[in-house]
N, CA, C and O atoms as CSV, one atom per row, in Angstrom:
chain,resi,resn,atom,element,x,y,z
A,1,UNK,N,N,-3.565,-10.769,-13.046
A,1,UNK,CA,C,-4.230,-9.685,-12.365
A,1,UNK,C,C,-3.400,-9.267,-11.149
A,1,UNK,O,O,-2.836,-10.154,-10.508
A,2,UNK,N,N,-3.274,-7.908,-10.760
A,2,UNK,CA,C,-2.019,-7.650,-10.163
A,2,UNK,C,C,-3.253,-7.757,-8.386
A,2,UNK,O,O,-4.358,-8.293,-8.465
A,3,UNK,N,N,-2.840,-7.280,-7.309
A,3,UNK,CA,C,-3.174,-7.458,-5.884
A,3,UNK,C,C,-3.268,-5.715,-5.508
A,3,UNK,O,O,-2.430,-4.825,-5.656
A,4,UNK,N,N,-4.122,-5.700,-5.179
A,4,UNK,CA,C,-4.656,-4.375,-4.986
A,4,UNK,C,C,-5.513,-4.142,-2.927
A,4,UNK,O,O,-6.336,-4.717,-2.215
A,5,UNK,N,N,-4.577,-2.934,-2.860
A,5,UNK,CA,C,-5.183,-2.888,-0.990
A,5,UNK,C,C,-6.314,-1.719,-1.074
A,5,UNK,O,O,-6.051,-0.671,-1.664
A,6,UNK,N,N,-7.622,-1.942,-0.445
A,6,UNK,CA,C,-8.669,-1.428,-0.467
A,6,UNK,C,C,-9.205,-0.968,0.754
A,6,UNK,O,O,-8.862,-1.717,1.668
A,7,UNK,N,N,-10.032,0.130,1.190
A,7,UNK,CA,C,-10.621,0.098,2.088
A,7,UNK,C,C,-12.021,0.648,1.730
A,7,UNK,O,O,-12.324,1.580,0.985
A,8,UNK,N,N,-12.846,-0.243,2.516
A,8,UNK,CA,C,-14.504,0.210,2.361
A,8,UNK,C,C,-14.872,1.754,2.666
A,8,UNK,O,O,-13.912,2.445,3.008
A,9,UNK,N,N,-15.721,2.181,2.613
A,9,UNK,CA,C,-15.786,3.385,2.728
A,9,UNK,C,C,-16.960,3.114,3.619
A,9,UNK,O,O,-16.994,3.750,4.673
A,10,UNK,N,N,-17.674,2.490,3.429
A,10,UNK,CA,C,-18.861,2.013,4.333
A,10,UNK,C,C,-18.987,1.856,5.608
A,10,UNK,O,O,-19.638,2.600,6.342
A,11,UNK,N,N,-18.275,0.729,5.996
A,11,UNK,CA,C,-17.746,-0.228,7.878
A,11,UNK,C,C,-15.904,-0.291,7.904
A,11,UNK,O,O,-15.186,-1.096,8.496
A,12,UNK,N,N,-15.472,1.019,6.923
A,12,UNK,CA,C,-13.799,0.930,7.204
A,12,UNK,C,C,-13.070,-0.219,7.122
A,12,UNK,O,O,-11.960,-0.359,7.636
A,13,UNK,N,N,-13.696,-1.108,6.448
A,13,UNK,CA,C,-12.795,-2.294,6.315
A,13,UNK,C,C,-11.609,-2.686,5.525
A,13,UNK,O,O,-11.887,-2.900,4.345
A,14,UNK,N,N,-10.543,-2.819,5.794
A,14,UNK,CA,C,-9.103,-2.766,4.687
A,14,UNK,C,C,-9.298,-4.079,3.964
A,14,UNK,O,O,-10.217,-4.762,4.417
A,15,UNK,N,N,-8.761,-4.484,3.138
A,15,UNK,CA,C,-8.580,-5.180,2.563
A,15,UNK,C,C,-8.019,-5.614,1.282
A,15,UNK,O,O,-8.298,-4.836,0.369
A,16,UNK,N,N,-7.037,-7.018,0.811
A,16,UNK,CA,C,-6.584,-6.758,-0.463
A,16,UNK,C,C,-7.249,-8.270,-0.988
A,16,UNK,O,O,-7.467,-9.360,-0.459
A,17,UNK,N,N,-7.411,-7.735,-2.178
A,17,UNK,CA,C,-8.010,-8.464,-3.775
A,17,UNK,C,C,-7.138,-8.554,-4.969
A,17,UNK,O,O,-6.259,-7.732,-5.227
A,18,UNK,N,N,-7.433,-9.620,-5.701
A,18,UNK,CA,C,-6.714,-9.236,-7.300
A,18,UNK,C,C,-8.259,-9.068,-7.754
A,18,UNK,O,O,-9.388,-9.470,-7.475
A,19,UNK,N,N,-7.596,-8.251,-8.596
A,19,UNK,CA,C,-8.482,-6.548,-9.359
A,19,UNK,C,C,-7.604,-6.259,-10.489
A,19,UNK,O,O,-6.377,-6.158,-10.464
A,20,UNK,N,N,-8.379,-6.143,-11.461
A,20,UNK,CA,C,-8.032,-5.487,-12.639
A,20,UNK,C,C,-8.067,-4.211,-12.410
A,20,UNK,O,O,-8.269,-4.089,-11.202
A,21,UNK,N,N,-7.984,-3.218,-12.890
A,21,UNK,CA,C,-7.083,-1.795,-13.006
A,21,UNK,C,C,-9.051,-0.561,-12.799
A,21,UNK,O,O,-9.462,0.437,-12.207
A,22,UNK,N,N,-9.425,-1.380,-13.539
A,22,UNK,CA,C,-10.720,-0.298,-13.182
A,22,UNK,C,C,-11.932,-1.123,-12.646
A,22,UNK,O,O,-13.039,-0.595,-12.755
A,23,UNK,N,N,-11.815,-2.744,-11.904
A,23,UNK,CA,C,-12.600,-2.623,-11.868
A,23,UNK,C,C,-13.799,-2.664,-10.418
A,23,UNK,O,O,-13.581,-2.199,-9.299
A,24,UNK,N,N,-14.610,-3.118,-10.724
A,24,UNK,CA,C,-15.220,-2.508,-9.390
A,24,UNK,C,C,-15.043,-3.784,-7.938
A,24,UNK,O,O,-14.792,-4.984,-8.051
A,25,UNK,N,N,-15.212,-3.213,-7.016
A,25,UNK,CA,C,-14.148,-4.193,-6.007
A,25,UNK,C,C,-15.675,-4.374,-4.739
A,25,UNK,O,O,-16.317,-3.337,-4.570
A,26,UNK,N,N,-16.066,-5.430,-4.085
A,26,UNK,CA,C,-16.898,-5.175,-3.499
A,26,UNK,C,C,-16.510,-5.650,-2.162
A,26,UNK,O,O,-15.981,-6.760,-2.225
A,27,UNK,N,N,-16.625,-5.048,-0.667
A,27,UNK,CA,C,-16.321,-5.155,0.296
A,27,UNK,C,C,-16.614,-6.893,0.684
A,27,UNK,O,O,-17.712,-7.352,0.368
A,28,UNK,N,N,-15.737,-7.669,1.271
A,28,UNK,CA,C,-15.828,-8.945,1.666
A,28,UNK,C,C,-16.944,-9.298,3.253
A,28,UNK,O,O,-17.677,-10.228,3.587
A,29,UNK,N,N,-16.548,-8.034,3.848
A,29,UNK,CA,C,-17.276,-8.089,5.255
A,29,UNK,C,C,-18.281,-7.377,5.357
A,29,UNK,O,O,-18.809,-7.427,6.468
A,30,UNK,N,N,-18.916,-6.503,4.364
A,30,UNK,CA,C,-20.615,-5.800,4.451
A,30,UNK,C,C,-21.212,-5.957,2.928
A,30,UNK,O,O,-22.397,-5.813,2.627
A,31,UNK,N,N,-20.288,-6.238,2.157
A,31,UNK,CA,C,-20.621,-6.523,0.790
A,31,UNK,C,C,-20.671,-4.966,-0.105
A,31,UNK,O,O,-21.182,-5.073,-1.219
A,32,UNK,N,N,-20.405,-4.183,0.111
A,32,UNK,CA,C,-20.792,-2.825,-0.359
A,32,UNK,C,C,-19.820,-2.627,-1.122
A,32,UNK,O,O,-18.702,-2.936,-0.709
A,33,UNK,N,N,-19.992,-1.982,-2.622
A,33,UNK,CA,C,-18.932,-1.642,-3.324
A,33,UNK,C,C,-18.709,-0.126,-3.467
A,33,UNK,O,O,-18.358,0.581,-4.411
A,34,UNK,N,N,-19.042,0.116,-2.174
A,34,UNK,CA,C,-18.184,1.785,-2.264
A,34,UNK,C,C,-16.634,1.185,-1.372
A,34,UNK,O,O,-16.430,1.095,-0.162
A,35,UNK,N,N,-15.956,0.935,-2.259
A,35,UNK,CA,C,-14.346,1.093,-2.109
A,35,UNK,C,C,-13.733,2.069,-2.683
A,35,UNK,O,O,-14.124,2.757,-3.627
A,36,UNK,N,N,-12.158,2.158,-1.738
A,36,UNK,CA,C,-11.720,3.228,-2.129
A,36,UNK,C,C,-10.056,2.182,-2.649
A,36,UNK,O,O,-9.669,1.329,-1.852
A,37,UNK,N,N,-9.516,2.334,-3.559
A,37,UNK,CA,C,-8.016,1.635,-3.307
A,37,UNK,C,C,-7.203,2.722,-2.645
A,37,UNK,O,O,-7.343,3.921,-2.408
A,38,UNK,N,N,-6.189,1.680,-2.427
A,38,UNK,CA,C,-5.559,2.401,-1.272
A,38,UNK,C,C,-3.820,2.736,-2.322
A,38,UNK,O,O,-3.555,2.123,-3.356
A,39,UNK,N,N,-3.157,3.517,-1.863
A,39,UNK,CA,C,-1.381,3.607,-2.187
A,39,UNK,C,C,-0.994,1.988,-1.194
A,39,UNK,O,O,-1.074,1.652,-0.013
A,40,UNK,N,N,-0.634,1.453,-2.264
A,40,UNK,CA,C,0.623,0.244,-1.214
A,40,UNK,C,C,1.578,1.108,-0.556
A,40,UNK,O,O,1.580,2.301,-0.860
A,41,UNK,N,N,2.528,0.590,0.451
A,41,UNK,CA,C,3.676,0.803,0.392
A,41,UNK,C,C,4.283,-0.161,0.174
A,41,UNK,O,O,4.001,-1.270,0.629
A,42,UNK,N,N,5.495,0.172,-0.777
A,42,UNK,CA,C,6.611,-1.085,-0.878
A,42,UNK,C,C,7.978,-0.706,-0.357
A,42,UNK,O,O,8.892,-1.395,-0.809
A,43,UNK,N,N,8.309,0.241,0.493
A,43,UNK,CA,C,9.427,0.533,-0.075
A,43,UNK,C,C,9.409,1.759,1.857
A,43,UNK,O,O,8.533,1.764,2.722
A,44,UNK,N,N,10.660,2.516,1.814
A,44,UNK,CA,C,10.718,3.212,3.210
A,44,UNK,C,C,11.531,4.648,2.622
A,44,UNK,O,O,12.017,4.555,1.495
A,45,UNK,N,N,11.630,5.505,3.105
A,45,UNK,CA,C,12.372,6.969,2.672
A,45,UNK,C,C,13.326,7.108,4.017
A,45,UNK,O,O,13.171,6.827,5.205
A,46,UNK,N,N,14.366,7.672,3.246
A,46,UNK,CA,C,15.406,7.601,4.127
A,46,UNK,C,C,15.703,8.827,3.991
A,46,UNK,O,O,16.338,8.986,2.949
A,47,UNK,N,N,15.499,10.027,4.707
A,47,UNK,CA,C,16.393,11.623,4.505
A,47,UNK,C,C,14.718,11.705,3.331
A,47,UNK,O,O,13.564,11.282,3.268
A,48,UNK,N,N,15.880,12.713,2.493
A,48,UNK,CA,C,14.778,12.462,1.299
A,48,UNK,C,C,14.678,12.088,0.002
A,48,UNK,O,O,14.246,12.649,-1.005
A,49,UNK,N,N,15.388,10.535,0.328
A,49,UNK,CA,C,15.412,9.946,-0.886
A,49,UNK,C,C,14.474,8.526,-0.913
A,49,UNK,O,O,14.694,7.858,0.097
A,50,UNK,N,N,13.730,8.065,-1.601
A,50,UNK,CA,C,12.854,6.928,-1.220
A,50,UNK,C,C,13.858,5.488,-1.414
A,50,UNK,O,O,14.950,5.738,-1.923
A,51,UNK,N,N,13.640,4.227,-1.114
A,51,UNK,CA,C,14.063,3.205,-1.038
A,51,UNK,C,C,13.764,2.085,-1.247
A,51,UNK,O,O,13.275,1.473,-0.298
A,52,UNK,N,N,13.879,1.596,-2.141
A,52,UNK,CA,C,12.737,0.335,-2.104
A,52,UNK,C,C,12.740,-0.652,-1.344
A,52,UNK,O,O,13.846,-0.545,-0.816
A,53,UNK,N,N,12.213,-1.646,-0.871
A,53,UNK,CA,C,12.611,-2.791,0.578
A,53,UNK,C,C,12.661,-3.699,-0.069
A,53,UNK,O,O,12.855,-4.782,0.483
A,54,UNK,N,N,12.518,-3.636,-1.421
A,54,UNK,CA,C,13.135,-5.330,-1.820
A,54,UNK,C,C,14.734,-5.336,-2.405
A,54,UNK,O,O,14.839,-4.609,-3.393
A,55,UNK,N,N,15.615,-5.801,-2.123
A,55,UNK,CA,C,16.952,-6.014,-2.506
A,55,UNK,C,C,17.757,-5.174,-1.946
A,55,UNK,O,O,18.932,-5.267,-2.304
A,56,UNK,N,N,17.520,-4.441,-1.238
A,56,UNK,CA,C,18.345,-4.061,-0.289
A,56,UNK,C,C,17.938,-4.095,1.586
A,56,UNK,O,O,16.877,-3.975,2.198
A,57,UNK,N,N,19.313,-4.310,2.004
A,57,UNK,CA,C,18.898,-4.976,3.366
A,57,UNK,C,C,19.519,-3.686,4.554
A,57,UNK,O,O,19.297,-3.757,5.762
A,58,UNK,N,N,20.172,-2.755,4.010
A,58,UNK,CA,C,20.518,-1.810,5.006
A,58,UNK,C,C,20.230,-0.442,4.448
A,58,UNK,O,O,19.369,-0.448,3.568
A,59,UNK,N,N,20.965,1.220,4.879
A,59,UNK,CA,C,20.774,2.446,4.653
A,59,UNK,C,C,22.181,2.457,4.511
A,59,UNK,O,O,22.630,3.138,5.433
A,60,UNK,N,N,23.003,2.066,3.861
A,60,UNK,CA,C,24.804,2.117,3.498
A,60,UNK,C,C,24.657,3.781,3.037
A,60,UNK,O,O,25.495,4.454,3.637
A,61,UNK,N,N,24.080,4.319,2.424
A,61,UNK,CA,C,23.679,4.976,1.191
A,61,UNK,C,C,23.443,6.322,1.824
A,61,UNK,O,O,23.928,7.391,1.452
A,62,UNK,N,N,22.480,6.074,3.017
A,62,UNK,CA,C,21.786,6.989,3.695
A,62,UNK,C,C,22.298,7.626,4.959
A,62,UNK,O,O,22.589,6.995,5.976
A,63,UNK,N,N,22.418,9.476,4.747
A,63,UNK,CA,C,23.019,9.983,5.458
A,63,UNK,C,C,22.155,10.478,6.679
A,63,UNK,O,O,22.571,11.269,7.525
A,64,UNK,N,N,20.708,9.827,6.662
A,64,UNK,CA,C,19.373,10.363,7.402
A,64,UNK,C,C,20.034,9.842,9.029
A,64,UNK,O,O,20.884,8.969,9.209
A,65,UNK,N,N,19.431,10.571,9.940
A,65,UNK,CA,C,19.780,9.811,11.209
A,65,UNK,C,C,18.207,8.908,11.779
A,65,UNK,O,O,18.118,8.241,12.809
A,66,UNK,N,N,17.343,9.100,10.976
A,66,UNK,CA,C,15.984,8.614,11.049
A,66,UNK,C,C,15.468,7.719,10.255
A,66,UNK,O,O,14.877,8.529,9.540
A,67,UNK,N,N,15.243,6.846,9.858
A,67,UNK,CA,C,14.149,6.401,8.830
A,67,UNK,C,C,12.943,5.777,9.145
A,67,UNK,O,O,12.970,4.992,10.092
A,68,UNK,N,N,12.002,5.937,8.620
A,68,UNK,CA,C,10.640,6.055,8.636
A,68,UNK,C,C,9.623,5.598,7.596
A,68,UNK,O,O,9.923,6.010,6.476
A,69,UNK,N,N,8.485,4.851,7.635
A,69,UNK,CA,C,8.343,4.243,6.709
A,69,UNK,C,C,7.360,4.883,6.355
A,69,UNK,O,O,6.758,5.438,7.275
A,70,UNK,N,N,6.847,5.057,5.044
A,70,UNK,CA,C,5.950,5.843,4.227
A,70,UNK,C,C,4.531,5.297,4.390
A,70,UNK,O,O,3.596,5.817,3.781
């Protein structure tokens, strides 16, 4: 079961769970299962190309004078 980031919709509470793909997720700190999942980020955009943050350790690549994480 993969790890999934959530936030309540209820008392705003974030949170991550393993969760199957549809199913229903219930808040840990008010108990309410109006959740919303959330986008992970894994990864940072450099200019405008995205990047992933695992296996690479610098912007060699990247002509951005900024980077910023998504």
């Amino acid at each position: 079961m993969p790890m999934f980031e959530f936030k309540c919709e209820d008392c705003g509470h974030n949170f991550e769970t393993l969760a199957k793909k549809d199913e229903r997720v219930v808040c840990p700190k008010c108990n309410s299962d109006r959740t919303k999942k959330l986008l992970s980020k894994f990864g940072f955009s450099c200019g405008s190309s995205f990047k992933p943050s695992v296996g690479s350790s610098d912007c060699s690549g990247c002509s951005s004078t900024s980077c910023s994480p998504t």
